[in-house]
N, C-alpha and C positions, 0 to 999 in steps of 0.2 A: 240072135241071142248070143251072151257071151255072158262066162263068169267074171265077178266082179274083182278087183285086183287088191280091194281091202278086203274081202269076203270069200275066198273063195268057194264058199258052200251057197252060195249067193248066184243063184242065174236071172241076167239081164235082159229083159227083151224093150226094143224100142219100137211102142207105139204108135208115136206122132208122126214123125219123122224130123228132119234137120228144123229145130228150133233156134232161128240167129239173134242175138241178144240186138235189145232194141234200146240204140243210148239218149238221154236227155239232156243234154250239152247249152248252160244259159247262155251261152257266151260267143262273139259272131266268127271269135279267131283263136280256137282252141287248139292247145296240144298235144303229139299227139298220146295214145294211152301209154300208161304206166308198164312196165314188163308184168306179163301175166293176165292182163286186163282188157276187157275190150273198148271202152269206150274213152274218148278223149278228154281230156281236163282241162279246169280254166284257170291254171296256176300256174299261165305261162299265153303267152301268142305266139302262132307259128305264123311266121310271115318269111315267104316265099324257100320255105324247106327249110328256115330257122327257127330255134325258138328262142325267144324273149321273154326272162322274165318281168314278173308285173313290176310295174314303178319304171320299168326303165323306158330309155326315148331313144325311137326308132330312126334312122338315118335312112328318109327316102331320097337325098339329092337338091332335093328342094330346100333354100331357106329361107321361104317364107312361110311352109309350112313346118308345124312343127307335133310330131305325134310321138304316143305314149302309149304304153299296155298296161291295162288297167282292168283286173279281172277278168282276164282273156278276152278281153276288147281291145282292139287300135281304134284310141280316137285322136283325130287333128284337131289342129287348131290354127288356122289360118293369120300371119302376123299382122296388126294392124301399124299400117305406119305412120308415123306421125307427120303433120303439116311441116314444112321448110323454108327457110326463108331468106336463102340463099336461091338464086336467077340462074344459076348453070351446079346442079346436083350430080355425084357420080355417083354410078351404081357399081359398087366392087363385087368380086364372082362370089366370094364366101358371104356375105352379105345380104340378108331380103330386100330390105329399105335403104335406100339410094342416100349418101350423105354429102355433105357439106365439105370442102377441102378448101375452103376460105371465105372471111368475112368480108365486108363492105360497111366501112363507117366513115359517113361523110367525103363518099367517092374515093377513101383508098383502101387498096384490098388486102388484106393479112393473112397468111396462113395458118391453118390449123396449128393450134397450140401454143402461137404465139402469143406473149405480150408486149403490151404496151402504154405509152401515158399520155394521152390528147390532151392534157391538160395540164403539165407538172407531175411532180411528183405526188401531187393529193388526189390523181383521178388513176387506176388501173384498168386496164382492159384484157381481158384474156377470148380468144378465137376457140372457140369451144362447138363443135358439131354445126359449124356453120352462122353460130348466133355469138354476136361482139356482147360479151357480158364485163357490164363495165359498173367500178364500184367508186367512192369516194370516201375520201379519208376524214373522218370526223375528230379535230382537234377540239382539244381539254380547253376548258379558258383558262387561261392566264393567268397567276396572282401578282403579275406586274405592270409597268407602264409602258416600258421600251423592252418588248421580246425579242431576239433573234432569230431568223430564221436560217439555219445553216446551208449551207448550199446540196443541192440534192436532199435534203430533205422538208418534209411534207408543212409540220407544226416548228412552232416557234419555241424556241424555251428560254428560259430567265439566265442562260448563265450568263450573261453577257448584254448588253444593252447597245439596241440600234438606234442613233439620235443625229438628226440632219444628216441621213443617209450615210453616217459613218458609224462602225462597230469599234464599242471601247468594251476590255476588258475587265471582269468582274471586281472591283478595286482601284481602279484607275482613278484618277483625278483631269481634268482636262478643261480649255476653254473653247467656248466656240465665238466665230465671227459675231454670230447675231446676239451674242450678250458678252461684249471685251470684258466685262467690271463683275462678272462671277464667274466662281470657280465651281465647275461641274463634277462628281462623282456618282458612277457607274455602282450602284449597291444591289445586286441579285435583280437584274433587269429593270431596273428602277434609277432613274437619273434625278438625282439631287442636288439641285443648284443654291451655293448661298455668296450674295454679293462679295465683294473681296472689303475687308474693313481697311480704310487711309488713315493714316497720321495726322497727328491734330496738327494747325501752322498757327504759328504766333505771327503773323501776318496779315493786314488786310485785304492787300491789294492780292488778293490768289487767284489762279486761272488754271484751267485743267487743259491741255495741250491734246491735239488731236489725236486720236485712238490711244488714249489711256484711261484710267479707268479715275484717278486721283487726283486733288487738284495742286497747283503748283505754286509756291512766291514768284513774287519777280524777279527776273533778273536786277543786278547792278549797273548803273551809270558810274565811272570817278577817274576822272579827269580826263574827259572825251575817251575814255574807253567802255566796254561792256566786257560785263563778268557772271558768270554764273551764277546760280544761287547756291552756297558752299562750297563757289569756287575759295581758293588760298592764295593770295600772290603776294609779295615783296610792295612795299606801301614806296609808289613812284616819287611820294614829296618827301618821305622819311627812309634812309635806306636802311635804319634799323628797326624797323617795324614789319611787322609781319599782317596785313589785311585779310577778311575773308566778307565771304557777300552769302550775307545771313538777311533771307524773308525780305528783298528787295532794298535793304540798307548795306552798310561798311561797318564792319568790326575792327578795330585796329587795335594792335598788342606789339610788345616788343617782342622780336624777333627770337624765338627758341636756338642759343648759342650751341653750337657743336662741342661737343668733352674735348676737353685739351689735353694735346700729348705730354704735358709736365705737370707737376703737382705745384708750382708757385708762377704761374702764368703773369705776365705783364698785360697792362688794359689794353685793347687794340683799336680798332675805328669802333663796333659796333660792340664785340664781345670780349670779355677778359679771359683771350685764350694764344700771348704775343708771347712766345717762350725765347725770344733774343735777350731774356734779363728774366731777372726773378722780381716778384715782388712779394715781401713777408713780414710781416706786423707791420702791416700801413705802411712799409719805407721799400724804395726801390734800390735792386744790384744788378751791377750789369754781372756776364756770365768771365766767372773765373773770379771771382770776387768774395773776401772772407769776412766773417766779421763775428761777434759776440752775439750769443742768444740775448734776446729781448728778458727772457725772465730770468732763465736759470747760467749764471756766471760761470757754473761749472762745464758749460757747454760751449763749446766754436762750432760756426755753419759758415757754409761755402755756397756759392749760386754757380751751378755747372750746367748750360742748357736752358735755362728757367726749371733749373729741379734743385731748392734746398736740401742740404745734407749737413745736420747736426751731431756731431760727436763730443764724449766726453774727453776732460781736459786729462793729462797725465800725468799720473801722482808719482813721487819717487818712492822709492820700496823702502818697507820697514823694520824694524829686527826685532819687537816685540810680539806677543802672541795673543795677545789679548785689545787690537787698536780700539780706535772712539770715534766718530765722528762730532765735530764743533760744532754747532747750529751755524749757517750764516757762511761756514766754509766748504772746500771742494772735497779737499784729501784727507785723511784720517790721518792721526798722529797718536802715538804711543801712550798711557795714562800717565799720570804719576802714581807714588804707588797707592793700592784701593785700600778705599774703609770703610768698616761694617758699618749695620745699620740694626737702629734701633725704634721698634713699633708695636705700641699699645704694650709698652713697659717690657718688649723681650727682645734679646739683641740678635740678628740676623749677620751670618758672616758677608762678603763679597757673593758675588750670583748666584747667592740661596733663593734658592724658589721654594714657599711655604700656601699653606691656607690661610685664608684673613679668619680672623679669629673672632671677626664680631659677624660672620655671612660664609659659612661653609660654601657658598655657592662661588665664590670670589677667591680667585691664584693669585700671588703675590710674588716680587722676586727682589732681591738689594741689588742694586747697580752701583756700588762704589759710590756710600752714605746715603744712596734715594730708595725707598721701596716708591714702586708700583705695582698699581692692581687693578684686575680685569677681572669681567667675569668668565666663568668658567665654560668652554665649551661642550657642546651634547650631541651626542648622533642623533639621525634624522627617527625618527618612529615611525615604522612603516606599519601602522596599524590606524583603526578608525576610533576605539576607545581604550588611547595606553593610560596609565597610572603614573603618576607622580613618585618616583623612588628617589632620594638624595636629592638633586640639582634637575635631573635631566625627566623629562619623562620616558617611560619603558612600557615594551609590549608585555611583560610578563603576567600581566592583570589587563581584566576592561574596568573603567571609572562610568559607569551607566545609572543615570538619574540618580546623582550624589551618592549612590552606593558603590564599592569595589565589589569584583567580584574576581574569583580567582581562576585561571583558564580551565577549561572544561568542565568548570559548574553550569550547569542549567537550573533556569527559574520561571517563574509564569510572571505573566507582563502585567505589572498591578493596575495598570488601564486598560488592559484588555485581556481578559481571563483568559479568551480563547487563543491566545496566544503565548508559544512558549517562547524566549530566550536562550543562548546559549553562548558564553563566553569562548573562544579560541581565540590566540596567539594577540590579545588586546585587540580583536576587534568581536560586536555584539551582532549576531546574529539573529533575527526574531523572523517567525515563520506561523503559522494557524497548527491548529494539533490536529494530528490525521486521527479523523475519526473509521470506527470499522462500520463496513457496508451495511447496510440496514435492509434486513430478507422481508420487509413487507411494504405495503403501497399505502399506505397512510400513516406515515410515523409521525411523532410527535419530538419538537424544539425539548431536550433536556439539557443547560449547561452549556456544552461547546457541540453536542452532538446531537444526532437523530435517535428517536429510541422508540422501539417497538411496545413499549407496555401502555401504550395509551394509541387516538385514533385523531387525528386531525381530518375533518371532514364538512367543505364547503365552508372553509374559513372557523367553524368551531370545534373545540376539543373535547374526546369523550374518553373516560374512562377504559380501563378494558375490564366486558366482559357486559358493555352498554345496551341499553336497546335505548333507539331514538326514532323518529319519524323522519322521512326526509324531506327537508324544508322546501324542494321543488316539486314535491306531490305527496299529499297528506293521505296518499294511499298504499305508499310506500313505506315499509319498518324496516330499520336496517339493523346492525349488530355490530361490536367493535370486537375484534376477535383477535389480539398477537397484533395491533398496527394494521388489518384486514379489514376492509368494509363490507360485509355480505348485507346485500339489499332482498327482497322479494316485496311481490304486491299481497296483500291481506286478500286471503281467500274469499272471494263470494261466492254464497251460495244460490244461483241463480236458475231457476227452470224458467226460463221464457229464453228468448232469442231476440227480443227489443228489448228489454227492461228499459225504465226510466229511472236515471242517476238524479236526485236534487241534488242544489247546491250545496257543497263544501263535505258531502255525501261520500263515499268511498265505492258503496255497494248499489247497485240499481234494487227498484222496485217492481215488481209484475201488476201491479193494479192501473197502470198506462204505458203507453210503447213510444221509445224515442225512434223515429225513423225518419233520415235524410233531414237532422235538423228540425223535424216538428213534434210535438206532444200529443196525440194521442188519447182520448178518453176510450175505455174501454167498449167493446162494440161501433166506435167510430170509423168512417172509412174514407178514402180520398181518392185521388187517381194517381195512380202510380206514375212519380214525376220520370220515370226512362220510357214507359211506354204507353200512352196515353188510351189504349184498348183494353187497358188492364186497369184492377181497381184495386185498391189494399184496406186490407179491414184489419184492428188493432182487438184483440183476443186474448186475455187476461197477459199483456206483454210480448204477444209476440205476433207478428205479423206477418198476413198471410197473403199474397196477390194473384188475383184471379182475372181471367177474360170478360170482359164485360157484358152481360146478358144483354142479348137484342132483342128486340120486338119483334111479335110474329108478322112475317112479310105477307102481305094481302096479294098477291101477283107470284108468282113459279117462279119469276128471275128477273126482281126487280133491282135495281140499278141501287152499287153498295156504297157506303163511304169508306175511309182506309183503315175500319177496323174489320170489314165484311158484313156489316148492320145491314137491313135494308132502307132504303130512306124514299126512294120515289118508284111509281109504277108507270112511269111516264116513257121511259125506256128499259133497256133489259142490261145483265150482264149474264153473259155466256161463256163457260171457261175463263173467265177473269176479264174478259174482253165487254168493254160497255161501248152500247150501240142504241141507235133512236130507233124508236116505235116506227114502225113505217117499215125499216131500213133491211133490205137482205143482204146477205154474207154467206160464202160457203163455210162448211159445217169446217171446225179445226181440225178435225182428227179423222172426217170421213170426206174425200176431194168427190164423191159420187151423190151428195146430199149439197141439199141445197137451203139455206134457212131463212127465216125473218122474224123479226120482232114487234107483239102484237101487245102494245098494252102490257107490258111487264112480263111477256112469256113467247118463249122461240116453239115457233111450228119447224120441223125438218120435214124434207120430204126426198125419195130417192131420185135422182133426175131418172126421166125417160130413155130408153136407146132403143135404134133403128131396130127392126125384126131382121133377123137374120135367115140364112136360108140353110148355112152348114151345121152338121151335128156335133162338129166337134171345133168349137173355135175355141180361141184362145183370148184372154185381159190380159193386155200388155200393163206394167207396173205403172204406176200414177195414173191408170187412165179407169174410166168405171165403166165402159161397153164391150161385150164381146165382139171381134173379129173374125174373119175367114182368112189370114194371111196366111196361117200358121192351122198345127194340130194339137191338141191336148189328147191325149192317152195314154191311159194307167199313169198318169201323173207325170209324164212325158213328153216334151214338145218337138215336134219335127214338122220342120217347112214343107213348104209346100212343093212336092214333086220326090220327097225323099220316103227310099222305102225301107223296110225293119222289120226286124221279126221284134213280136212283143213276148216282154219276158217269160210271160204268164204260160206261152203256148207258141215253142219253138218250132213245132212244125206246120205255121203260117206265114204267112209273106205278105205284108202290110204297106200300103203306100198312102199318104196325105193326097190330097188332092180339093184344092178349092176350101181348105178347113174340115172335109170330111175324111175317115179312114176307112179303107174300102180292104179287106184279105180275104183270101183265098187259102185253101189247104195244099200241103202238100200231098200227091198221089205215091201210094208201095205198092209194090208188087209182091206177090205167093212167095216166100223163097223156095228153092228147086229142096227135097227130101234129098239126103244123101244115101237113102237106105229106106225100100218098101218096106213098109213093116207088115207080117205074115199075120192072119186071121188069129187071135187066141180062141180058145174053148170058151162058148160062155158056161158050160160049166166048173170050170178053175178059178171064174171071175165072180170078187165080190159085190154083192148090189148096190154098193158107192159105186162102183167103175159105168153101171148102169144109166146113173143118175146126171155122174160128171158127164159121160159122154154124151148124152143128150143134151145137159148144157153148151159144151160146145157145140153142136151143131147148131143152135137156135141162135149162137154166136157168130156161128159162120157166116150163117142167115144176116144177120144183120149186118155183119162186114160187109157184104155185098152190098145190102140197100144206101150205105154212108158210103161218103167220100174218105171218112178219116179213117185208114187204119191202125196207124200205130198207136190207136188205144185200143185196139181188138187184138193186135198181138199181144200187147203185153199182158192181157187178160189173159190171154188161151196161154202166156206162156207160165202165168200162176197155174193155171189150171195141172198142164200139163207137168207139173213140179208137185202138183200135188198128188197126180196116176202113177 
């Protein structure tokens, strides 16, 4: 006995004796207990004096095995490896399954992760885990005629054009052998060829010469010679002639003279260009030779070179200041003395210069007793409408449609309103009058301008403030508002959902329904033209489409048409699937049934399987028989030969065998007391302690006759917890 160490008024006595806590551990690789605790946990696996927590993966050496802690369980998982297809496989040490370190295509060998092109650049091959994965390049088509395909690369593209195995650039012009007479052009992969056009010949006899494209004249014959066609030559019978051989005949012309080095040339054999002499009005001089001009007396000419030179004759000097020349003579000579002059009754002195008195436009002058008169000079007018002022006209005005106008007046054009006018510096200026911008979409023609108080609309004009219909749908009322057209449709008031519109009508009617183009009488119905298992029926205007009622099927599963009708009992449909009378099929959706079709209706039935001999076999998935390969327990499969504790009752040991599971219990032993415990008074003791203790022992009792203890311990250790 011993006082207690929270109590000390508390005395202890121990009963039983050493009672060892007995643990239930679901898990096959538990941890071990928590500090304080006795029994181990499964919120970890202890593998081999480690622990592991759950989720993580165990490193036994192996890599083909690959294990995990999972609820305080190690469970493996054996790698499976894949088939190879590569003839000599290695097996590297970190590695489970043995790989491929080169391909094989078409007897030559590649290494891992190489590429390559067995075919150009449009095929790829990459060496990938021993298998040649090989792909091909799928080229766009073309929007041309002659694509290029550049070098190293796969597809063709338009920028350029390949034609009789040569590449021309995108723009080029070119010809080729096999068509000399077109000229070819290279337009975005597209070669465009158009004949070359020849010259027309005024010629008969024409011939087109070997590899040109054009046809030719003939050559000239003349005088046992041959000449080109446009050849030019020197005429053999005429040496001043010049020939040329035009379209298979002879041209002949006088010879094109060369410019002569003098200006009064002598004639020579062919051309008048002989400068050993002059010749000048018709008459010849040799050179150094003088003589009198032909017209004018007052001049001598000389022939120096074949070049005439005329000068005037020399006058002797004079002492008056005012000389004259004589009509008819060379030199001037001195007047006598001068006298006025008298014209249109008024007397004018010596070289008065005056106005003519009958023509202000008209100068006058006395020349010693002569008037003359001219008319009066005017500067030029550099304007486009100047004005007649005195004699001359002047810019200072424009003269525009027999009216003056004075400069910088402006006026509107009496033939065209809209047009204004404006005189500057005597020329007319006329231009349209700027009109201001017009802030609405329908204005209307006023005068020169657009103007927003009215509405031009579909060719007619509307007031503002209009209402009108509009002429392209009489259901439409529009409004003229500032130059604005506001439109809307005339409200209908419609409950149905088909109405029927008559003609020239705005608003539909509900007493028939317009649907998909047809009319309708009320209660009428058709077949719904989208899907022909539906039917539409017309309902004060509006239309309603429903499934088509079928007839009741005389047979369970008679064969349907494609709205699901029944229509024949002669075969069946089953899950959508139609089959003949007669005919069996496994069930769809059960692979362990087996069915047929009898007269419009499927019998199933379950297939048969062998009798089995184990209690605890296993259905493998897709299949409908039980097996003895394997074991099913508490919902758990283990092969055959493999042993487990089942979760339900850890202290069993369970093995498969043949598809049955056969366990056994585990055997305890007494644990040793650590301390006898001394007889109590039965009278200190209450008549519970009486009762429990006879329980235990009737417990004892039966621990003996069973193999399982440790549910008799844990009993007697309630028990003893509660003495």
């Amino acid at each position: 006995s011993w006082r207690s160490a929270e109590s000390p008024c508390d005395i202890c006595q121990c009963l039983v004796g050493l009672t060892r806590e007995q643990c239930y551990t679901p898990c096959r690789n538990p941890t071990a207990p928590p500090p304080n605790t006795c029994c181990p946990v499964c919120e970890g696996c202890g593998v081999n004096g480690h622990e592991v927590p759950n989720g993580a993966v165990i490193p036994f050496g192996d890599p083909c095995e690959e294990c995990r802690c999972e609820s305080g369980n190690v469970i493996c998982n054996e790698e499976k490896c894949p088939p190879l297809r590569c003839s000599n496989p290695i097996r590297q040490p970190h590695l489970c399954c043995p790989v491929c370190k080169t391909c094989e295509l078409d007897g030559v060998e590649y290494d891992e992760g190489s590429n390559w092109q067995p075919e150009g650049p449009c095929s790829s091959c990459t060496c990938a885990n021993g298998e040649a994965l090989c792909t091909r390049t799928q080229c766009a088509a073309n929007n041309c005629l002659h694509p290029t395909r550049i070098t190293g690369s796969c597809c063709s593209v338009c920028d350029s054009c390949t034609y009789n195995q040569r590449v021309y650039s995108n723009g080029q012009s070119f010809m080729t052998p096999d068509r000399p007479c077109h000229t070819c052009t290279c337009l975005h992969g597209t070669v465009q060829c158009e004949r070359q056009s020849c010259p027309q010949l005024n010629c008969r006899d024409s011939y087109t010469p070997p590899g040109e494209c054009c046809p030719r004249c003939r050559d000239c014959s003349y005088e046992n010679r041959v000449f080109l066609n446009g050849e030019v030559f020197p005429n053999p019978v005429s040496v001043c002639e010049e020939c040329t051989c035009v379209s298979g005949r002879i041209d002949c012309h006088q010879a094109q003279c060369s410019e002569p080095r003098c200006n009064a040339p002598m004639p020579g054999q062919c051309c008048q260009n002989n400068c050993n002499g002059c010749s000048y009005a018709g008459k010849e001089y040799s050179n150094g030779q003088q003589f009198p001009h032909p017209t004018d007396s007052c001049r001598t000419c000389s022939c120096t070179n074949g070049n005439v030179q005329c000068l005037m004759k020399r006058c002797s000097p004079l002492t008056c200041s005012n000389p004259y020349l004589i009509q008819g003579e060379c030199c001037p000579q001195c007047p006598a003395p001068p006298s006025d002059c008298v014209y249109e009754q008024s007397s004018y002195n010596h070289l008065e210069h005056f106005s003519d008195p009958n023509n202000d436009c008209r100068s006058c002058a006395c020349t010693n007793g002569t008037v003359r008169c001219k008319r009066k000079r005017c500067p030029f007018a550099h304007c486009s409408h100047p004005i007649k002022q005195d004699c001359c006209r002047s810019c200072e005005g424009c003269l525009y449609e027999d009216q003056q106008r004075v400069n910088g007046e402006m006026w509107d054009n009496p033939s065209e309103p809209c047009v204004e006018c404006a005189c500057r510096d005597g020329s007319v200026q006329c231009q349209r009058k700027r009109c201001p911008a017009s802030n609405c979409k329908h204005p209307v023609q006023r005068d020169c301008c657009m103007s927003c108080d009215g509405c031009m609309y579909n060719g007619r004009e509307y007031l503002d403030g209009n209402e009108f219909r509009d002429g392209s749908d009489p259901c439409v009322v529009c409004h003229c508002y500032g130059g604005n057209v506001a439109c809307s449709r005339i409200p209908c008031d419609e409950k149905c959902s088909h109405p029927y519109k008559p003609p020239r009508q705005c608003c539909g009617e509900c007493d028939r329904c317009s649907y998909n183009g047809a009319v309708l009488l009320n209660g009428q119905s058709i077949p719904d033209p989208g899907n022909p298992c539906y039917e539409c029926i017309c309902q004060r205007g509006s239309v309603q489409c429903r499934r088509k009622q079928c007839p009741e099927a005389l047979c369970p599963n008679p064969v349907t048409d494609a709205c699901g009708c029944p229509v024949l009992c002669d075969g069946c449909n089953f899950y959508g699937r139609d089959c003949l009378s007669g005919e069996q099929f496994a069930h769809p959706t059960d692979s362990c049934q087996r069915c047929s079709c009898q007269n419009g209706g499927v019998v199933c039935e379950q297939e048969s399987c062998p009798s089995i001999t184990c209690s605890n076999p296993v259905t493998r998935p897709g299949e409908c028989c039980p097996v003895c390969d394997c074991c099913l327990y508490e919902d758990a499969v283990y092969s055959n030969g493999e042993s487990f504790r089942p979760p339900s009752n850890q202290c069993q040991s369970c093995t498969c065998v043949a598809g049955t599971v056969e366990c056994v219990s585990d055997g305890c032993q007494q644990p040793p007391c650590a301390q006898q415990s001394s007889t109590p008074d039965p009278s200190t003791l209450s008549p519970l302690y009486f009762v429990i203790r006879s329980l235990c022992l009737v417990l004892d009792l039966v621990t003996q006759l069973l193999s399982s203890r440790p549910f008799t311990l844990y009993v007697l250790s309630l028990f003893n917890t509660c003495m």
